[in-house]
Each structure stands twice: as structure tokens, then as C-alpha cells.
C-alpha positions as CSV (number, residue, x, y, z in Angstrom):
1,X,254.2,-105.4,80.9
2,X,251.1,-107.4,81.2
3,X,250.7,-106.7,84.6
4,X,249.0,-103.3,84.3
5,X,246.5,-104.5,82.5
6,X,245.8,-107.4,84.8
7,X,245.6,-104.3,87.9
8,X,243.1,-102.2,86.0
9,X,241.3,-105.6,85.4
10,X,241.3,-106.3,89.1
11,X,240.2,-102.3,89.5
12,X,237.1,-102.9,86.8
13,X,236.2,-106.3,88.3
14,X,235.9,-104.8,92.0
15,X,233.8,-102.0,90.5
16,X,231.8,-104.1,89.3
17,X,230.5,-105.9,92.4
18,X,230.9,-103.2,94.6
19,X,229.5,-99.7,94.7
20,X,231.3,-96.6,94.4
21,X,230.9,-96.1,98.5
22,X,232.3,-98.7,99.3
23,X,235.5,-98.5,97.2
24,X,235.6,-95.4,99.0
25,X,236.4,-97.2,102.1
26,X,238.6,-99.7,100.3
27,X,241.9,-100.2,102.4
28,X,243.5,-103.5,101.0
29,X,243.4,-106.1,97.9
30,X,244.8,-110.0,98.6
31,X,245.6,-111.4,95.5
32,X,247.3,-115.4,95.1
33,X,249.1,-115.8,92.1
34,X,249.9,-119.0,91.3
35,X,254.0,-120.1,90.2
36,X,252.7,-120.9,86.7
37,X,250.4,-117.9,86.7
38,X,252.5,-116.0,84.8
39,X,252.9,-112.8,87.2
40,X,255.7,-112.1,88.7
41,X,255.0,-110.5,92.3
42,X,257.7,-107.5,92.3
43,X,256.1,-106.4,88.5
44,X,252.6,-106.1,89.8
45,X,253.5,-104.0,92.7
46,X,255.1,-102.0,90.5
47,X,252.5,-101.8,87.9
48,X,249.7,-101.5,90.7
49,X,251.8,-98.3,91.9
50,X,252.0,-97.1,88.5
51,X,247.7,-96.9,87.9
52,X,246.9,-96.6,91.5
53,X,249.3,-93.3,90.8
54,X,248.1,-92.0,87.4
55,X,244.4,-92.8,88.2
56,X,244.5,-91.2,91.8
57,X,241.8,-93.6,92.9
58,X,242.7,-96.0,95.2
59,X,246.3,-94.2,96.1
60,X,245.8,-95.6,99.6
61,X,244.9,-99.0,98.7
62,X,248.1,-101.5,99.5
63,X,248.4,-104.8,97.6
64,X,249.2,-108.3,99.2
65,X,250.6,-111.1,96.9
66,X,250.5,-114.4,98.3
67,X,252.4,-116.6,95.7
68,X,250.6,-120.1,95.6
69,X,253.4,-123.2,94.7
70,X,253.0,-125.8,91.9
71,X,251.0,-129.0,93.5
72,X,250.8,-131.9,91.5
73,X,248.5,-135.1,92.1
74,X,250.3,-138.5,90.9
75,X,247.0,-140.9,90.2
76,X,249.1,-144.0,90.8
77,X,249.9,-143.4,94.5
78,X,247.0,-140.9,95.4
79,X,249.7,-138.4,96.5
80,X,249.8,-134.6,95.8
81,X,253.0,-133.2,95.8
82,X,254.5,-129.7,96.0
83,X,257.0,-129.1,92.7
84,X,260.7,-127.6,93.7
85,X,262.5,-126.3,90.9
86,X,259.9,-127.0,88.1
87,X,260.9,-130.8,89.0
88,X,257.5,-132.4,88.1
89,X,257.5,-135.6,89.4
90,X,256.0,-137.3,92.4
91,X,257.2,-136.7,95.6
92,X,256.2,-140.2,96.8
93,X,257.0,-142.8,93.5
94,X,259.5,-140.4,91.7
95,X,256.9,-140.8,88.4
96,X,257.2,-137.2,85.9
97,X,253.8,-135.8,86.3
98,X,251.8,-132.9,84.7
99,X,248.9,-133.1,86.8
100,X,248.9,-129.7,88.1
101,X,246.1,-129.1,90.2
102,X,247.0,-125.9,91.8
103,X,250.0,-122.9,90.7
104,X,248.1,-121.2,87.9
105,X,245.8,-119.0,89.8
106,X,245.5,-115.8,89.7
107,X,242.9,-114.6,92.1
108,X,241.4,-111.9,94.2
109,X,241.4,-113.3,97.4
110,X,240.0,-110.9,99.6
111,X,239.5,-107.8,99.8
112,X,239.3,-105.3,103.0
113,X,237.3,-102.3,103.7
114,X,238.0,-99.8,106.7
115,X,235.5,-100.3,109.6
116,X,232.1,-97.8,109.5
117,X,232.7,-95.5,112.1
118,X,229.9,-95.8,114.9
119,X,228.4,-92.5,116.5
């Protein structure tokens, strides 16, 4: 299962830019994972559980998947189209196309941090 190792990743890249503080007040992590990505949604919940768990933490972060459809752009007709069931054509001229030009992300969208308590 590839997708703990993309959830420590995601852990090593945010330690990274932010400091250990701020992690402290870390609530949430927005991810978009693209159709083609290669991540299925359900297994990286599951594998974020499973090291948020062992590694004690960021046990009361929660993870949002947004999952991001296949768009194609058909050069003839200037068109981007959405694929539905891994049909790559063009939505417009019926042409097969391969021109993906979004679906394979896999990116940390946001991230959210509880709000510093005023005195």
C-alpha cells in the first residue's frame, strides 16, 4: 500500500515549511488527487489513520480528499472536456484524445491551522 508512504510524505513535506508550533495547531490537510493519480481516496484515509495512529502526532488532524476528474483539451476544436468512464475522446467532435491536462495531481491543497486564541 503505497499510500502510507505518500501520508508520511505529505507529513515530512509540511515539516518542512512549517515549524514545529505551528503543526501544533494543525487542525486539517486538503489534498486533490487526481483520477489518474493513482490514489484511491478510501486507501489513504485508511493509511493516514494508520501513521497518524502509530506516530501519535497529528491524531487530531482530519484529512479531506477532493478527487479531481480527467479533462482533456482536443486542439482541433479548442474544447476541454471532462472524460466519463476512461472514454477519452472529445466531448465536442467525438476525436480519441490523450491530452490530459488535468486528473494526475496529487496535491496539498490547503492546509488549516486552529485560530490563535486572543487575550
Amino acid at each position: 500500500m503505497h499510500e502510507i508512504s505518500l501520508v508520511r510524505n505529505i507529513f515530512n513535506t509540511l515539516e518542512a515549511e512549517f515549524s514545529a508550533e505551528e503543526l501544533q495547531n494543525l487542525t486539517a490537510i486538503d489534498l486533490k488527487v487526481g483520477m489518474l493519480s493513482n490514489v484511491e481516496p478510501v486507501l489513504m484515509h485508511n493509511a493516514f489513520s494508520a501513521v497518524t495512529t502509530a506516530e501519535e502526532k497529528f491524531q487530531e488532524v482530519k484529512l479531506n480528499v477532493k478527487v479531481i476528474p480527467i479533462k482533456i483539451h482536443c486542439q482541433p476544436c479548442d474544447t476541454h472536456s471532462v472524460v466519463e468512464n476512461y472514454k477519452f475522446a472529445c466531448s465536442s467532435c467525438g476525436q480519441p484524445n490523450n491530452n490530459v491536462v488535468e486528473g494526475t495531481e496529487l496535491l496539498i491543497h490547503r492546509v488549516h491551522f486552529k485560530e490563535p486564541e486572543l487575550s
